[in-house]
N, C-alpha and C positions, 0 to 999 in steps of 0.2 A: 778410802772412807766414803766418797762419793759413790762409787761403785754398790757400795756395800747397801748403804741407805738406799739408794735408786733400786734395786734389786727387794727392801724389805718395801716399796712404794707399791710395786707392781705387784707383790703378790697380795697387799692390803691398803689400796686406798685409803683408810679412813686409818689409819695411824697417825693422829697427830705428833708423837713424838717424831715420827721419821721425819713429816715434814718439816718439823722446827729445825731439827738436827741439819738437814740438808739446806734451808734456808739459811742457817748460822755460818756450815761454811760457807755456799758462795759469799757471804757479805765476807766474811774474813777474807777468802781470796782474792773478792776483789780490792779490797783494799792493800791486800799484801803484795798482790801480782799488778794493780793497778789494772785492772781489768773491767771498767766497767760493763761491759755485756754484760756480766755476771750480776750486775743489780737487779734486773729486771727476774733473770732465775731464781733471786733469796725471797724478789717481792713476791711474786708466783707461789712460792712453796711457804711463806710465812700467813699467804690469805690464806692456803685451802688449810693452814693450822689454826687461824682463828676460827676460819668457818666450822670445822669438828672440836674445837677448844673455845668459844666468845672469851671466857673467862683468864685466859690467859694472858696476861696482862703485859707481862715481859714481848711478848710476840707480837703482842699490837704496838709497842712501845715503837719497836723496830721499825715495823711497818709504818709505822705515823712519819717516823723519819726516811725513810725510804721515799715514800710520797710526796714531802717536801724538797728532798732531792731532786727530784722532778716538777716540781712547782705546783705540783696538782693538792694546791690547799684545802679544797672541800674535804676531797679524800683522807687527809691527814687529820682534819678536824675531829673528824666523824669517829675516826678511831682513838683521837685524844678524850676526847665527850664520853667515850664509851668508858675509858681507862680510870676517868675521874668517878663515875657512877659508880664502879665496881672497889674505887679505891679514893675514897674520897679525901684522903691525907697526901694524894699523889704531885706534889708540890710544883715535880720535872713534868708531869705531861698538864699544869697550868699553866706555865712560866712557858711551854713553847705551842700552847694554845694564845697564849696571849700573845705571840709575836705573830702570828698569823692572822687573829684580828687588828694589829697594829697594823702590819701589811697590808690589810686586804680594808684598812681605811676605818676601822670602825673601836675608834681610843677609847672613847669610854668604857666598854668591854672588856678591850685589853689593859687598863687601867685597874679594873677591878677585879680582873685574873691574876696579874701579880700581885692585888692586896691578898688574895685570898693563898697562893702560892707563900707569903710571906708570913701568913698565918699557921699554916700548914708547916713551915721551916723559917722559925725566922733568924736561921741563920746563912741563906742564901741568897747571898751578896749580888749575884748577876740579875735575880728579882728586883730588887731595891735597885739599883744602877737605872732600869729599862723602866720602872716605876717613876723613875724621878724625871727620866727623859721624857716619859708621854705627857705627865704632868706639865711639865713646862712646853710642851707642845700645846695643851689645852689653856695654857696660861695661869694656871692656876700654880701660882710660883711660891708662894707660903710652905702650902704643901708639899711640894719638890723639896724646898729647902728642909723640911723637917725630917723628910723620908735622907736626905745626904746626910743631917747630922746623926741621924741612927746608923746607919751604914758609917759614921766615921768612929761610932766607938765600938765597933766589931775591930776596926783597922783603921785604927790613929794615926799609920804613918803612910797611909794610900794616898800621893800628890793628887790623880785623877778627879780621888770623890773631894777632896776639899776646894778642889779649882770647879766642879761643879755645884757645892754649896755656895761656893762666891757669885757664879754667875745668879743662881736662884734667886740668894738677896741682893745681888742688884735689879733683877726686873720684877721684885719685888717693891723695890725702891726702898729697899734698907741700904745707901752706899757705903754707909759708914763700916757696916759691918760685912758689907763685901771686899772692902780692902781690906779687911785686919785677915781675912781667911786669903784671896788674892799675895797679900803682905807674906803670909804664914806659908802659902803655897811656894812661894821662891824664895822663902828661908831654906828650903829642903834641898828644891833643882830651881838655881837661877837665872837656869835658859830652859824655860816652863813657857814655850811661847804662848798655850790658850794662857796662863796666870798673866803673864805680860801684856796681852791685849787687854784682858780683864780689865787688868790695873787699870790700865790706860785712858780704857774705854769711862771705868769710875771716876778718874781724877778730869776725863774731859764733863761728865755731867757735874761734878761738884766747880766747874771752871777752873780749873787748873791747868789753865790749857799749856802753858811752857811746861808740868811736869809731862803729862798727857803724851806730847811730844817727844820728847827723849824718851820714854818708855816706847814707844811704834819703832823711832828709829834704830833702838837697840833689837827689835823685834825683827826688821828689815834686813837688818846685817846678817841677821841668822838667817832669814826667808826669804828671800828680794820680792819672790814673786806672790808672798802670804795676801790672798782677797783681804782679810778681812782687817788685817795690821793698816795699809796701804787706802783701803775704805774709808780709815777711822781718823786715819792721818789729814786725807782729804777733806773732811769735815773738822779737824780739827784747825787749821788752815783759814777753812771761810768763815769760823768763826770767832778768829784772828783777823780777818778781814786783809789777810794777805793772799789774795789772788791769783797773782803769778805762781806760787807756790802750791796753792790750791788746783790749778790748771795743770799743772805739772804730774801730781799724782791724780786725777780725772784721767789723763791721756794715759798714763801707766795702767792704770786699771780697763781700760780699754784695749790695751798692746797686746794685756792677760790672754792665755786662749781659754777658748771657753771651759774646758777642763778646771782650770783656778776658779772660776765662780762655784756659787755652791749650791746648786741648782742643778734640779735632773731634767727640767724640759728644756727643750730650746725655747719657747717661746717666752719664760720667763728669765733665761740671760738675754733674748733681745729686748724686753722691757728693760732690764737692767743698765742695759747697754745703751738702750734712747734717754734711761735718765742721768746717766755722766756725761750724756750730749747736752742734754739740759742745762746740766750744770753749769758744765762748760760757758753755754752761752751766758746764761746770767753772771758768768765770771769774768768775762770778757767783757758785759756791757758796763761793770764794775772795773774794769779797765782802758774804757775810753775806746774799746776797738771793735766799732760796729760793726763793721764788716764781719770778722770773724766771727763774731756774737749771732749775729743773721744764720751765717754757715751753721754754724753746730745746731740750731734750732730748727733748722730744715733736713740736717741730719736726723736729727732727733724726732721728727715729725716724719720721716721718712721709714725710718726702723720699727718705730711704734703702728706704722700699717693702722691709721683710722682712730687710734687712742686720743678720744676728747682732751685730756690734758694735758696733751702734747700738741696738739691742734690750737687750744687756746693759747700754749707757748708762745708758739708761730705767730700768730696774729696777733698778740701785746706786743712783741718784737717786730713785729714793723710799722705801729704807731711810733 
């Protein structure tokens, strides 16, 4: 087939049928023989089909994906932008324009891509889901929470979206009714570890701090090494004003490698890292043991490289 097509290219460049054709298989091949050189081949022959076809839509769709396979987002955009002009109902090439400006840092955008994607189909669900994530990315948690409860009556028994409804109105600061949906979510699966900490996280801001507790440490049995069960715990703890125990899981969370935290730079898990030194120390000066209290604040002053509030630590701790 390759042969065949390659043979009707040469005697007619501007065939766009041949090029698509021959762009379609490599991408099949490569994907079937796992070949990727052959990307680069279907990209090659899908442009010079757009370039003698703009209009074809299918073949830019490709291409757009192709380009992001390779990270080169401008590239990608440019042909997504084009695909919506010509097909303005084009739901798929909004929905992964808009993860490209989620990528490439610019939310509101991509925000307003899935609303319009969701307008265009509103019955796809992978829109609403990435909707509701930027949303509470921008803070704007109302919203989140209204886009999950749409997305819950397409799929009323989806655990995901309703343990994402719970998180929305909690930082929304509805908690009462982030536990009923948290509550509801480990009705279903009741080792639903994000529902678990949920809860947790809820029952610690309503003070609940002994339920709070038992919920992490059922969360811990399943995870040992869960950031953010382990986080929550530790603050549950100092706000229990039991200390020892509080130091306990600080130090654990520090053991973590940095892979458990949930951060992509380093320099934001060494912040992180200078404030359970922090902690630490004020936990320790809470336990009568200065000395150590001193160490972890000059630890903590040490990691954080120049951070005024970590500087100011240091220096309260040694009056």
């Amino acid at each position: 087939a390759v042969k065949s097509v390659q043979k009707a290219v040469e005697l007619n460049q501007e065939l766009a049928g041949a090029h698509r054709l021959l762009g379609n298989i490599y991408l099949q091949q490569a994907r079937a023989e796992k070949r990727p050189e052959l990307l680069e081949k279907s990209l090659l022959e899908l442009k010079e089909t757009v370039r003698i076809e703009p209009w074809d839509v299918d073949s830019r769709q490709r291409l757009s994906e192709l380009y992001l396979m390779n990270g080169e987002f401008e590239e990608a955009a440019e042909h997504l932008e084009s695909i919506i002009k010509q097909s303005p109902n084009s739901y798929y090439a909004m929905y992964r324009l808009a993860q490209i400006e989620h990528e490439t840092g610019n939310r509101q955008r991509s925000a307003e891509l899935y609303r319009q994607a969701i307008v265009a189909e509103p019955r796809h669900q992978a829109s609403r889901l990435e909707l509701g994530r930027v949303l509470s990315e921008l803070r704007e948690f109302d919203e989140a929470a209204s886009v999950y409860r749409d997305a819950l009556q397409l799929a009323p028994q989806d655990v995901r979206l309703r343990v994402r409804l719970g998180y929305a109105l909690a930082n929304s600061g509805n908690l009462s009714s982030a536990a009923k949906e948290f509550e509801q979510a480990l009705e279903s699966d009741a080792e639903n570890l994000e529902a678990l900490i949920g809860l947790a996280v809820v029952r610690q801001n309503l003070k609940e701090l002994d339920v709070a507790e038992n919920l992490l440490k059922t969360a811990l049995e399943s995870d040992p090494d869960n950031f953010r069960a382990r986080d929550a715990l530790a603050s549950v703890y100092q706000g229990k004003n039991e200390f020892d125990r509080a130091a306990e899981e600080l130090e654990a969370l520090l053991a973590l490698p940095d892979e458990a935290y949930p951060y992509r730079e380093r320099r934001q898990i060494q912040r992180q890292r200078a404030e359970y030194l922090a902690q630490l120390g004020f936990a320790f000066q809470e336990l009568n043991d200065e000395e150590r209290s001193l160490g972890f604040f000059r630890q903590a002053r040490e990691m954080a490289d120049g951070d005024l509030h970590f500087e100011v630590a240091y220096v309260q701790s040694l009056l």
